[in-house]
MIDO-915558 format. One record per residue (C-alpha): x, y, z. Coordinates in steps of 0.2 Angstrom, whole numbers, plus 5000, padded with zeros to 4 digits. Layout:
BEGIN
XYZ/...
END
This chain:
BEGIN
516549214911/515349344916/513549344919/511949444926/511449384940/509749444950/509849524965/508549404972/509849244967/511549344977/510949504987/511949644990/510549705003/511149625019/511349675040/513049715036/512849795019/511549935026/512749965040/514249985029/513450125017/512350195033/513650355035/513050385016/511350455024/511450615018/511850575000/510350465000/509150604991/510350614976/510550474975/508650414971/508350554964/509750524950/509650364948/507850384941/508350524930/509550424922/508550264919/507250374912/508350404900/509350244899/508150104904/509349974906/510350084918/512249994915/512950134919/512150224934/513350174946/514350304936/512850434934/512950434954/514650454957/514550604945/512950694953/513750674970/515550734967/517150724972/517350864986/515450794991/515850614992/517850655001/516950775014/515250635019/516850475021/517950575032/518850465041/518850325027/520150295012/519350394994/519350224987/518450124999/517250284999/516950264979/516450064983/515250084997/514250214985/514150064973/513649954984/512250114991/511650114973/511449914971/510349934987/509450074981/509050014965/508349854975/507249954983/506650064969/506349914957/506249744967/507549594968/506949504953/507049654941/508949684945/510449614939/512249644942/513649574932/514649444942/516049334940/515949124936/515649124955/514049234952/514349314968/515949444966/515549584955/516449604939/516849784937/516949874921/518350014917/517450184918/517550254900/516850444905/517850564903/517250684915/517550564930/519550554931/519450504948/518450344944/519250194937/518050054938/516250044942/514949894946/513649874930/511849834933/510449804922/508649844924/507249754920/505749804911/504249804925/502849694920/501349654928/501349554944/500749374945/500349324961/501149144971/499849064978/500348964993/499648825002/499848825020/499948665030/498048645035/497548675016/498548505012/498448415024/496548425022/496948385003/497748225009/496748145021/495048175009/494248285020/492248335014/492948515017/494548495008/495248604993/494648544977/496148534969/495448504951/494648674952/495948764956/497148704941/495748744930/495448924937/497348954943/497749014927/499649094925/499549094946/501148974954/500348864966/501848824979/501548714998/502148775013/504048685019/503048655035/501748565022/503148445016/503448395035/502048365038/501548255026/502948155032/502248145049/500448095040/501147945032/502347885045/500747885056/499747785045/498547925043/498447885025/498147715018/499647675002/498347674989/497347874994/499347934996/499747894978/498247954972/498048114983/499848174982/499848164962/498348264962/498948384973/500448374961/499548414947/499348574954/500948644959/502548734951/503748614945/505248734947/504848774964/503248654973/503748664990/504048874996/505348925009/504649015025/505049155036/506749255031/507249115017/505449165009/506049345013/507449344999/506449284988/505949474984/507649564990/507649555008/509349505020/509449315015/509949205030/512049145029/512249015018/510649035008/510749034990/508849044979/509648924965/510248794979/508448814988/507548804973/508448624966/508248554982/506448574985/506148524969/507248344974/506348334991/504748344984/505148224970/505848114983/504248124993/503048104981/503847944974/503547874992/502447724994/502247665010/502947745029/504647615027/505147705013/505547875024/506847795032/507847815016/508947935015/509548014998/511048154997/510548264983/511948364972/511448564969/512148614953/513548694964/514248524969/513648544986/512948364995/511148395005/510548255013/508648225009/507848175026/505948145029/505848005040/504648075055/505848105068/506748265057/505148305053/504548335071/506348425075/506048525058/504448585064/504748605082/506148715075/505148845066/503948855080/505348925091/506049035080/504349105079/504149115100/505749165100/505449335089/503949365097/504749345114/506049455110/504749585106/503749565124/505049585130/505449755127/503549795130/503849755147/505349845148/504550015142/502849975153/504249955168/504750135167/502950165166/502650215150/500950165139/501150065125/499650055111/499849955097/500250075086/501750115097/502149905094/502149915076/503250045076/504349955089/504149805078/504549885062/506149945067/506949775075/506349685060/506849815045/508549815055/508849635056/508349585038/509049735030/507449775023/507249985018/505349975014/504649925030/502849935021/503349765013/503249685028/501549775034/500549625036/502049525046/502149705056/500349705061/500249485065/501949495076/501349675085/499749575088/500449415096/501949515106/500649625113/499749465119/501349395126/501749515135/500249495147/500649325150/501649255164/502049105153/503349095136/502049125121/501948985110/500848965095/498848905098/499148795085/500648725089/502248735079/501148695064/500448875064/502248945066/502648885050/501048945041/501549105050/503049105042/501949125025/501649295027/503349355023/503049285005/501749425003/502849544994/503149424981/501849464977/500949324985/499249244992/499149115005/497749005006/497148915022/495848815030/496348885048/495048985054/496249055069/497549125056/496149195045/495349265061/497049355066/497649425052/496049495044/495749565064/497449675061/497149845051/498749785038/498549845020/498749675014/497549585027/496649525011/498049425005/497549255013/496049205011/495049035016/494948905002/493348944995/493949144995/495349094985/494449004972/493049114971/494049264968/494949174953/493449114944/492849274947/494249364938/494849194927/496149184937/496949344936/497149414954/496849594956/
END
């Protein structure tokens, strides 16, 4: 049976997608332009995929996929209008109807009588916009402070009472390491029970622990990583954090549980502390790695003698990421742009690998930033990531915020973000 499915739960915005509907550049003006004629008129917009076809033409659209068959033509400019609409009215806010698999499309005969040469088009439902409620995430150093009963920790209990409708979401990195907390004795049996219920208290019981870096990214409509599927990532962070905080003492990580999705699929639930460290050693890599990959071509350009400003590495940046995640609005990525622009310019100096200051710990709160266009917040007691991302001249630089920021600006606005 069929069903709408959100384009933030199956995407049709990928590498390879982008590529595939790239030759249909020049059709891309109409294209916006009609869809958002037509939903102005039809607000649900199930049939702008036809509205499309019907503004381009058939002599338009046989002349731009020379070299292709008519038919396969008529696809890809569905698929061009699934991505557009993405980009117009966000992930969350589009649904495509889908086959029991809830990733194939099911297509509906066309029924207009002045497209002949259509027979089946890809229907798509339009939300109506609402106002945005930030996620509030909590990166690593934020609950691990929490955890330990630091003097300068969070105060959880004024946070749930000024949160108001705000999700309160921990980083994945936060779930590692608390593994590695507890496994090191750090925290005495009786302060973990106690400390991780309160911090429980606080979070979203559909989805406590947060994906980072390109997972988080899909979350709001960008390329999703192969394999990943919001409704799997979703139940599983929900078991592992379940599993975690039902823990009582360090021997109880050595369990390890298989948790069912709602697909069938087994995961296996690991958080004894050597996954942990390979878990968070990981991300710090892929972070390096990306930012290596970035100083790299600085120094390529500075060979041939060129200067390269920052603005030029932002752009540079910009480009490599928007093409690798699929992403058409660059702009949502701005505050990732400007951090990664900031760090590749420093790696490029340096006759070493660039690694985090922090350690792979900062990697993963790193990875935070591409939760922003969520919208999102992230909260954190580092005062090196603060330092760097308010230091860049990003739009969105104000979106993490210490702890007493954070709660501060809710009370102030009873916990309605601006």
């Amino acid at each position: 049976m069929a069903d709408w499915v959100p384009q933030n739960e199956f995407s049709s915005i990928t590498a390879a997608a982008r590529s595939r509907t790239a030759y249909l550049a020049p059709l891309i003006g109409k294209v916006l332009t009609t869809i958002e004629t037509y939903v102005e008129s039809n607000p649900d917009g199930e049939e702008v995929t036809l509205a499309v076809l019907k503004a381009i033409g058939e002599d338009q659209l046989r002349q731009t996929s020379t070299g292709r068959s008519f038919g396969r033509a008529k696809q890809d400019v569905g698929l061009l209008v699934a991505q557009s609409l993405v980009d117009l009215y966000g992930a969350s806010r589009v649904l495509t109807l889908r086959r029991e698999d809830r990733k194939s499309v099911s297509a509906r005969r066309n029924t207009w009588a002045d497209l002949e040469w259509v027979n089946s088009y890809a229907p798509h439902r339009i939300l109506p916009a609402t106002s945005p409620i930030e996620r509030i995430f909590l990166d690593t150093s934020v609950v691990r402070k929490v955890i330990h009963g630091d003097p300068d920790a969070l105060d959880v209990s004024r946070l749930m009472t000024c949160k108001g409708e705000h999700p309160v979401s921990i980083a994945d990195g936060a779930l590692a390491e608390l593994t590695i907390q507890l496994s090191r004795g750090s925290v005495s049996p009786g302060d973990w029970a106690e400390r991780i219920a309160r911090l429980d208290g606080v979070l979203d019981p559909d989805f406590p622990v947060a994906p980072g870096g390109k997972e988080l990214a899909a979350l709001w409509g960008a390329h999703p990583p192969v394999g990943f599927d919001v409704g799997e990532a979703r139940a599983y962070f929900r078991a592992a954090w379940n599993y975690l905080r039902q823990v009582k003492t360090a021997a109880d990580l050595s369990r390890q549980e298989i948790f069912h999705a709602p697909s069938g699929r087994g995961y296996a639930i690991r958080l004894d502390r050597a996954h942990a460290e390979d878990v968070i050693a990981e991300a710090g890599r892929k972070w390096s790695d990306w930012v290596e990959k970035m100083a790299g071509l600085i120094r390529g350009i500075r060979s041939d003698g060129e200067h390269v400003n920052e603005e030029d590495l932002r752009k540079l940046t910009l480009s490599n990421l928007c093409l690798d995640m699929g992403v058409a609005d660059g702009m949502k990525l701005d505050l990732v742009i400007h951090v990664m622009a900031k760090r590749a310019a420093q790696a490029s100096t340096g006759a070493t690998p660039y690694a985090p200051k922090g350690g792979p710990n900062d990697a993963m709160d790193l990875d935070l930033l591409f939760g922003i266009p969520l919208p999102g917040w992230v909260c954190t007691a580092d005062g090196r990531l603060h330092r760097l991302v308010r230091s860049t001249e990003s739009r969105d630089r104000d979106k993490v915020m210490l702890q007493e920021e954070l709660l501060e600006l809710l009370e102030g606005s009873r916990g309605n973000l601006a």
